[in-house]
C-alpha positions as CSV (number, residue, x, y, z in Angstrom):
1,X,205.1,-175.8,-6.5
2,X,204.1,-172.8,-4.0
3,X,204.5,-169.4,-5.2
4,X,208.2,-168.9,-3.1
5,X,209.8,-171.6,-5.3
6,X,208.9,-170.3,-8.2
7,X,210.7,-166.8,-7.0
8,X,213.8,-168.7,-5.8
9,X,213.9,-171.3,-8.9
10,X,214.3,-168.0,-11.0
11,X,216.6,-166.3,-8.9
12,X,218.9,-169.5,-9.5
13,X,219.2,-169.0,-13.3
14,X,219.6,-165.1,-12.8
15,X,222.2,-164.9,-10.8
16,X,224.2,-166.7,-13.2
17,X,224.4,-163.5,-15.3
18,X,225.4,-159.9,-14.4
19,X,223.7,-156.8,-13.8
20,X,223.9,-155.4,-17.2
21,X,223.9,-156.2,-20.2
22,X,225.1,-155.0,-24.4
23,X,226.9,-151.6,-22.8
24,X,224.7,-150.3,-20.1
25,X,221.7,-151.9,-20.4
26,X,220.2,-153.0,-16.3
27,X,219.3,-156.8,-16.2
28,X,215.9,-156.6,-14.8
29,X,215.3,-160.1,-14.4
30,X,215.2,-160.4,-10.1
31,X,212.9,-157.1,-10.1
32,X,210.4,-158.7,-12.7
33,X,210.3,-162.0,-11.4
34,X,209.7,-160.8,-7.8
35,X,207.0,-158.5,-8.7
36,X,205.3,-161.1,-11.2
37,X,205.8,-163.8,-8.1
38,X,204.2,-161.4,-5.7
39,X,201.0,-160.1,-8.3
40,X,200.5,-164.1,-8.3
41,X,202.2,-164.8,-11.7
42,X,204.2,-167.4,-10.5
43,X,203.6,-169.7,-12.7
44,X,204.6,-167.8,-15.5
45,X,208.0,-166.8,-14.1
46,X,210.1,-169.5,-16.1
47,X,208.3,-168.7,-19.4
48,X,209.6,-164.9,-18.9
49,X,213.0,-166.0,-17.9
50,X,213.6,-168.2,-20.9
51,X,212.1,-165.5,-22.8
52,X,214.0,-162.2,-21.5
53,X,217.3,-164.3,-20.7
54,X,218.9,-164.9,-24.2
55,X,220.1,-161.1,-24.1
56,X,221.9,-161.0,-20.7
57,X,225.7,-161.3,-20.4
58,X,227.8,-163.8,-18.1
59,X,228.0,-162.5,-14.5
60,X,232.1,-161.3,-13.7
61,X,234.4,-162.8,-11.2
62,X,235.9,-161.5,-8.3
63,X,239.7,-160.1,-8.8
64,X,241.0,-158.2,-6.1
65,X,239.4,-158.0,-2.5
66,X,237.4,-154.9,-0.9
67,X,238.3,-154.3,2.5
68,X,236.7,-152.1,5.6
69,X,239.7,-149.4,4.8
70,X,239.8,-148.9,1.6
71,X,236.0,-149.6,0.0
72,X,235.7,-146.1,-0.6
73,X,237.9,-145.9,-3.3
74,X,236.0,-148.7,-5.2
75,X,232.8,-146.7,-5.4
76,X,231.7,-146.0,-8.7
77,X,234.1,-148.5,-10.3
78,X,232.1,-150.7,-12.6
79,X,235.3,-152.9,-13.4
80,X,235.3,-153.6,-9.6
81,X,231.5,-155.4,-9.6
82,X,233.0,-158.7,-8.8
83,X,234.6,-157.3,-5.9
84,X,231.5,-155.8,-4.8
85,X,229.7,-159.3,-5.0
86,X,232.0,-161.1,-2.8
87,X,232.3,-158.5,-0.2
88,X,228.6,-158.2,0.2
89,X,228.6,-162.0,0.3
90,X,230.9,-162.6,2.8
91,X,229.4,-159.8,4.8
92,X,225.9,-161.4,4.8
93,X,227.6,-165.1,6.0
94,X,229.1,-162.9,9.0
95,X,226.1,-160.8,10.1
96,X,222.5,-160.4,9.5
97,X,220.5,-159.2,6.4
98,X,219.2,-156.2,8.2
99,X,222.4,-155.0,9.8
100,X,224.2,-155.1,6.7
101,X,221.7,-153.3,5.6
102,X,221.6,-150.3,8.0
103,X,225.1,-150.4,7.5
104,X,225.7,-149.9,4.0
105,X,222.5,-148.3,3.4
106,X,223.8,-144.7,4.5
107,X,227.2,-145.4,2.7
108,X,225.5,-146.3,-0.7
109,X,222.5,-143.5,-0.3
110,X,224.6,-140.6,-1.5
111,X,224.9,-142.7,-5.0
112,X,221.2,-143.5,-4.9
113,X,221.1,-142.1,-9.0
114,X,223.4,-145.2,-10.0
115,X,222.6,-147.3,-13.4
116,X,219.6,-144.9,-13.6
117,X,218.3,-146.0,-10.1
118,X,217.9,-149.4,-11.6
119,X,220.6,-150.7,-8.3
120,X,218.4,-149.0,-5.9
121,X,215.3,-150.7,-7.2
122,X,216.9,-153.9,-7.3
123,X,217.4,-153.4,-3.9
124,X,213.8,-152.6,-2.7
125,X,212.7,-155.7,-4.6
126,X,215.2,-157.7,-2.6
127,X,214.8,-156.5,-0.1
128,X,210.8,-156.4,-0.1
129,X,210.5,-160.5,-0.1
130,X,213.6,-160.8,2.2
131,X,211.1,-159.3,5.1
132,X,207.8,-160.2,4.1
133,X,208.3,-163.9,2.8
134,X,211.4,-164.7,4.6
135,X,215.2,-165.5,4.1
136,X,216.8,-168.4,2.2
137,X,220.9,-168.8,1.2
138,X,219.7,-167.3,-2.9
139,X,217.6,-164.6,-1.7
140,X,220.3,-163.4,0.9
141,X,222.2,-163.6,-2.5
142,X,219.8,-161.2,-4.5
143,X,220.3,-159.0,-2.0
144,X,224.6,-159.2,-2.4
145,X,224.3,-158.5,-5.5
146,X,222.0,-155.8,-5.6
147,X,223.5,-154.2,-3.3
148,X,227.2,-155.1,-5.3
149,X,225.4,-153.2,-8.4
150,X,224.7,-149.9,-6.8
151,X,228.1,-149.8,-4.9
152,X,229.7,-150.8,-8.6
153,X,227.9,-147.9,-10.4
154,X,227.5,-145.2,-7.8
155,X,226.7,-142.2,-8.8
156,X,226.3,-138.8,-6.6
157,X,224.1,-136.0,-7.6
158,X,226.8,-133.5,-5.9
159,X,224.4,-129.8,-6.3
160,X,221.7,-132.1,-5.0
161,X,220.6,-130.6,-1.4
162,X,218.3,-130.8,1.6
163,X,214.5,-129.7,0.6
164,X,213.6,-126.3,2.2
165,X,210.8,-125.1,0.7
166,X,206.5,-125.3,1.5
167,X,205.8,-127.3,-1.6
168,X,203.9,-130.4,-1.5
169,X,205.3,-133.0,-3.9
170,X,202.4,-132.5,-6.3
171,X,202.9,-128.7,-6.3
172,X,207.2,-129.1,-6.5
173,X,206.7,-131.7,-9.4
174,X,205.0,-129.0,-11.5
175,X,208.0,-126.6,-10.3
176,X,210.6,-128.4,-11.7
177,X,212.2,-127.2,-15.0
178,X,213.6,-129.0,-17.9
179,X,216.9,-129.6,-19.2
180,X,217.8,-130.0,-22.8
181,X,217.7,-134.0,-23.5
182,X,219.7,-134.5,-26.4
183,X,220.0,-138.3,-26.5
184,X,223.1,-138.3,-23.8
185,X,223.4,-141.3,-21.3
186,X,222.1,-140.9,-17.7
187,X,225.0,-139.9,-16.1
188,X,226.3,-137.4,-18.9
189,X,223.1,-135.6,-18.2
190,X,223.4,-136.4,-14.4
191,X,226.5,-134.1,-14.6
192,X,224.8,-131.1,-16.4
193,X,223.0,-130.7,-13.2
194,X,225.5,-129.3,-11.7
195,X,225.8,-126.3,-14.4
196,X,221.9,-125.8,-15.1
197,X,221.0,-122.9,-12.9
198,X,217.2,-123.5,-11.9
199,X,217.8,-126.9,-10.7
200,X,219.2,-126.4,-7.2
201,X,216.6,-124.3,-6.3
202,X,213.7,-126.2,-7.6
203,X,214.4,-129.1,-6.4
204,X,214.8,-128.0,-3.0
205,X,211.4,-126.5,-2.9
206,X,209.8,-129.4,-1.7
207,X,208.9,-128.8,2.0
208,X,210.5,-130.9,5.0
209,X,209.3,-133.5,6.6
210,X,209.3,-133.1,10.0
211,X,210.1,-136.3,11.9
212,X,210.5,-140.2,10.5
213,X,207.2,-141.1,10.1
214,X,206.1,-138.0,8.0
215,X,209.2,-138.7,6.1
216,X,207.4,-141.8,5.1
217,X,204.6,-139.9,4.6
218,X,206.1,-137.7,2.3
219,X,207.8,-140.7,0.5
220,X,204.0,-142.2,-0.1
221,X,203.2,-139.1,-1.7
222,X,206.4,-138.8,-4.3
223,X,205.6,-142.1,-5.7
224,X,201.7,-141.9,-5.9
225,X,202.4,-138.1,-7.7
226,X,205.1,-139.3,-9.8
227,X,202.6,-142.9,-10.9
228,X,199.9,-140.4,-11.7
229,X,202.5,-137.8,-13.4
230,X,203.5,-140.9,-15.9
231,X,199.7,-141.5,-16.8
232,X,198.8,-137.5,-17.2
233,X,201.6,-136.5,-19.1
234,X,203.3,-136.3,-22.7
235,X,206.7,-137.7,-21.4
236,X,210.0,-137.2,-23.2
237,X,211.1,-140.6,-22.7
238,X,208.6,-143.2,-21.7
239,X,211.2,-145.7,-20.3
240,X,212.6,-143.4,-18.5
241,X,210.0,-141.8,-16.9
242,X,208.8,-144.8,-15.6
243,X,211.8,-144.7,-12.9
244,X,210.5,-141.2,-11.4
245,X,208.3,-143.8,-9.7
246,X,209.6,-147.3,-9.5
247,X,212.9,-145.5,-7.6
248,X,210.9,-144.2,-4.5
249,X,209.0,-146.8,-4.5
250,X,212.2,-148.8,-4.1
251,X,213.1,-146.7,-0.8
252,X,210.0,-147.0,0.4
253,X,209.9,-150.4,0.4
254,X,213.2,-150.5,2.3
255,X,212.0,-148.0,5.2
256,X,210.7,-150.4,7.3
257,X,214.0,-152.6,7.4
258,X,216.2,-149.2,8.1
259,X,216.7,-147.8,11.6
260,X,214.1,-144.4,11.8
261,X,217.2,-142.5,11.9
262,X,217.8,-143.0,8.0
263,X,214.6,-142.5,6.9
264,X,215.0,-138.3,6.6
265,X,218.1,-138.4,4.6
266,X,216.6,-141.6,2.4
267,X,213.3,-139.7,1.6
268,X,215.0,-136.5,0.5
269,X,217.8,-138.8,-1.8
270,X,214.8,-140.5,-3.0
271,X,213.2,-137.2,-4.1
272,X,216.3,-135.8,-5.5
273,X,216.2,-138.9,-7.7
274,X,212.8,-139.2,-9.0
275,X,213.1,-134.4,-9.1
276,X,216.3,-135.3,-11.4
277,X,214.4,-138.0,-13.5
278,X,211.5,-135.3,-14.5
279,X,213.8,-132.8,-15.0
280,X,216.3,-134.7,-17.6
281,X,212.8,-137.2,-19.3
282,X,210.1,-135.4,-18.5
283,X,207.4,-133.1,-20.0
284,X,205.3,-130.3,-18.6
285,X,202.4,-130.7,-21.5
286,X,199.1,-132.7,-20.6
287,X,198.9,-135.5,-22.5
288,X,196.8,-135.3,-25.6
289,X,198.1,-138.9,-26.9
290,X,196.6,-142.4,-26.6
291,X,194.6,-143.4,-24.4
292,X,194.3,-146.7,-23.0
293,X,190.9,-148.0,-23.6
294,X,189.0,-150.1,-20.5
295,X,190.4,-149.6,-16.9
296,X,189.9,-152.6,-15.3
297,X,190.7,-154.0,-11.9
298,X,194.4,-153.7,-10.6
299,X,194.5,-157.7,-11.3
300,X,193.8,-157.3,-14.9
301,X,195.9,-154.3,-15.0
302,X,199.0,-156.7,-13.9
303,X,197.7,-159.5,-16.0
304,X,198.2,-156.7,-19.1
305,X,201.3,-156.0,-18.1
306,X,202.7,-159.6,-17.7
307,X,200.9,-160.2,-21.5
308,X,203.0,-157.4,-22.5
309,X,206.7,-158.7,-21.1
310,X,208.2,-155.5,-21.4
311,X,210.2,-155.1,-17.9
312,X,209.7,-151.5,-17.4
313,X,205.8,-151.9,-17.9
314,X,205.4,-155.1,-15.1
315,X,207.7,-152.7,-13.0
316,X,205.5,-149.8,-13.3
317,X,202.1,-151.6,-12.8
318,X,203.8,-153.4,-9.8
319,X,204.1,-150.0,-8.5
320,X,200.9,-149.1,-9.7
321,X,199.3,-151.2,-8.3
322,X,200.9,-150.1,-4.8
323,X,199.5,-147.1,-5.3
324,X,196.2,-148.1,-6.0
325,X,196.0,-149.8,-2.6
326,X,197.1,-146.9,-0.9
327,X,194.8,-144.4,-2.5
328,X,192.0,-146.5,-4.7
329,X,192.4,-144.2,-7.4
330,X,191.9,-145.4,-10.4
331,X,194.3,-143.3,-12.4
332,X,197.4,-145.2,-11.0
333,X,195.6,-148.6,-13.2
334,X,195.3,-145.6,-15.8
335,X,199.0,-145.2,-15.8
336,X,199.7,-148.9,-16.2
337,X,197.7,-149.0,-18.9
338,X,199.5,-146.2,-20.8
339,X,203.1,-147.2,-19.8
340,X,201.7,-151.0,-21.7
341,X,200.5,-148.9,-24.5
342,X,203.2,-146.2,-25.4
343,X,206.4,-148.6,-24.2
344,X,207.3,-150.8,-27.2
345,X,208.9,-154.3,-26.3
C-alpha cells in the first residue's frame, strides 16, 4: 500500500465521527494522520486511529438547508454543523476545490479564532495534500468538513485590527502583554479582548507588509518566531501554546491555493490569531525548566513525536519540522522535543 492510501484509508473511518468531541474538545484525527502520512508514518496511521478513535463522538446529520442568502446567519452556530457539511458538499460536486475555496476563504477569515483555530488548521492540512498529492471524492470531503467546522464555530476577534506599526514579528511577540488566564474557555477569554486596554495597540505594532509576496514573507516569519517562542519559553499552557504556531502555519499552507489578493488580509488574521494566543497562554519568562536531552535530526524528531501519540506534539513537530527546512535551525527540533516532553498524553 503506497503512502496516499494509507492517508485516504484513515480519512474513511474519520469522517464517520464529528469535529469535537466530550464538550469542546477538536477531533484531531485528519490533521494527525495527514502530517504522520506526509513525515512517512504511513504505516503507522491505522495503529493511531484505532488508538485515538475510542474517544470521538458520532458525526451530526444535516437538518435544515444553508442557502447563498441567508448563510450568514448560521455563522457561529455550532448546532448548525450538519448544515455546514452538506452545503460545503454540495458546493464542491458543483465547482472546483480551489474556487470554493477563494470563495469562502474571505467569508470564513474574519472567524479565523474558531474552536481555538483548530478549524483553520484543519483546513491547511486539507488543504495542503489536496494540491500537492492530488484530489480524490474523500479528500474533497476533508476539505467539506473542515471547512463545515470553522463556519460552525466562527468566531471574530471584533478590537482585532490592521498592523501599523515597525515591529518585526520577533520584536512584536516580545511586545505583547498578558491577560489574566484564569482557567476560562477560549472564547470567554477571546471576548475579554475587547475590554483589556494594551491589546489593540500591541497587537497592531507589527509592521505591514507591503505587497503579497512579503505578506508571505511575513507569514514565514510568525510561525518560525512563534516554533522557536514554544521551545524558549516557560508557557502558561503548553497545549495551547502550541497553536500560536500550528495556526499560521495552517494559512500559510493555504497561500498558494488563494488568489494574491487575499494573502494581506489572511497574514494579518493569521497574526492576530497566533498575537491573541500569546497574549491569553503565554509567558514572557525564559524557560529555566526541562530540557530535552539529544537533538537529533528532524526525522527522529518526528519519529519522537509519533512514539509519543499526543496530537498536539505530532502537530507541532510537523510544523517544526517546516521550519527547520526553511531556516536549518536547530532550535525548531528543540521545540519538538520540549512540546514531547512537557505535554502529557
Amino acid at each position: 500500500m503506497d503512502e496516499s492510501e494509507f492517508l485516504d484509508e484513515a480519512l474513511l473511518r474519520l469522517h464517520r465521527t464529528g469535529p469535537e468531541f466530550q464538550g469542546r474538545l477538536s477531533n484531531h484525527g485528519p490533521m494527525v494522520v495527514e502530517a504522520m502520512v506526509r513525515r512517512g508514518h504511513g504505516e503507522e496511521v491505522e495503529r493511531w486511529v484505532d488508538w485515538y478513535s475510542t474517544r470521538l463522538d458520532a458525526l451530526p446529520g444535516a437538518q435544515e438547508v444553508i442557502v447563498e442568502s441567508t448563510w450568514g446567519e448560521a455563522l457561529g452556530d455550532v448546532r448548525r454543523l450538519g448544515d455546514w457539511i452538506a452545503l460545503f458538499s454540495e458546493q464542491f460536486q458543483l465547482h472546483s476545490w480551489k474556487d470554493v475555496l477563494a470563495t469562502w476563504w474571505p467569508r470564513l477569515l474574519p472567524g479565523l479564532a474558531a474552536s481555538a483555530t483548530h478549524s483553520v488548521i484543519r483546513v491547511g492540512h486539507a488543504v495542503r495534500v489536496l494540491r500537492d498529492e492530488g484530489s480524490s471524492e474523500v479528500r474533497i470531503e476533508e476539505l467539506a468538513q473542515a471547512l463545515a467546522y470553522w463556519a460552525a464555530r466562527w468566531l471574530p476577534m471584533s478590537r482585532a485590527q490592521e498592523t501599523s506599526g515597525t515591529l518585526d514579528v520577533r520584536g512584536a511577540l516580545a511586545n505583547l502583554p498578558r491577560l489574566a488566564n484564569d482557567d476560562a474557555r477560549f472564547p470567554e477569554l477571546v471576548s475579554r479582548l475587547d475590554d483589556f486596554a494594551p491589546w489593540p495597540t500591541a497587537a497592531a505594532a507589527l509592521r505591514l507588509a507591503s505587497d503579497a509576496r512579503d505578506s508571505q514573507r511575513l507569514l514565514t516569519d510568525i510561525v518560525t518566531e512563534a516554533t522557536l517562542y514554544y521551545g524558549s519559553r516557560k508557557r502558561g499552557d503548553e497545549i495551547m501554546v502550541v497553536h500560536a504556531a500550528t495556526a499560521p502555519n495552517a494559512v500559510l499552507r493555504v497561500l498558494p491555493s488563494l488568489p494574491t489578493d487575499l494573502w494581506i488580509e489572511s497574514q494579518q488574521a493569521a497574526w492576530m490569531a497566533t498575537a491573541a494566543v500569546v497574549t491569553m497562554y503565554g509567558s514572557p519568562v525564559d524557560s529555566h525548566g526541562r530540557q530535552p536531552a539529544g537533538i537529533h535530526s528532524a526525522e527522529e524528531t518526528f519519529a519522537l513525536a509519533v512514539e509519543h501519540k499526543d496530537e498536539h506534539v505530532i502537530k507541532l513537530a510537523d510544523t517544526a519540522l517546516d521550519v527547520y527546512a526553511w531556516t536549518s535551525d536547530e532550535r525548531a527540533l528543540a521545540a519538538a522535543h520540549r512540546a514531547a516532553v512537557d505535554i502529557e498524553v
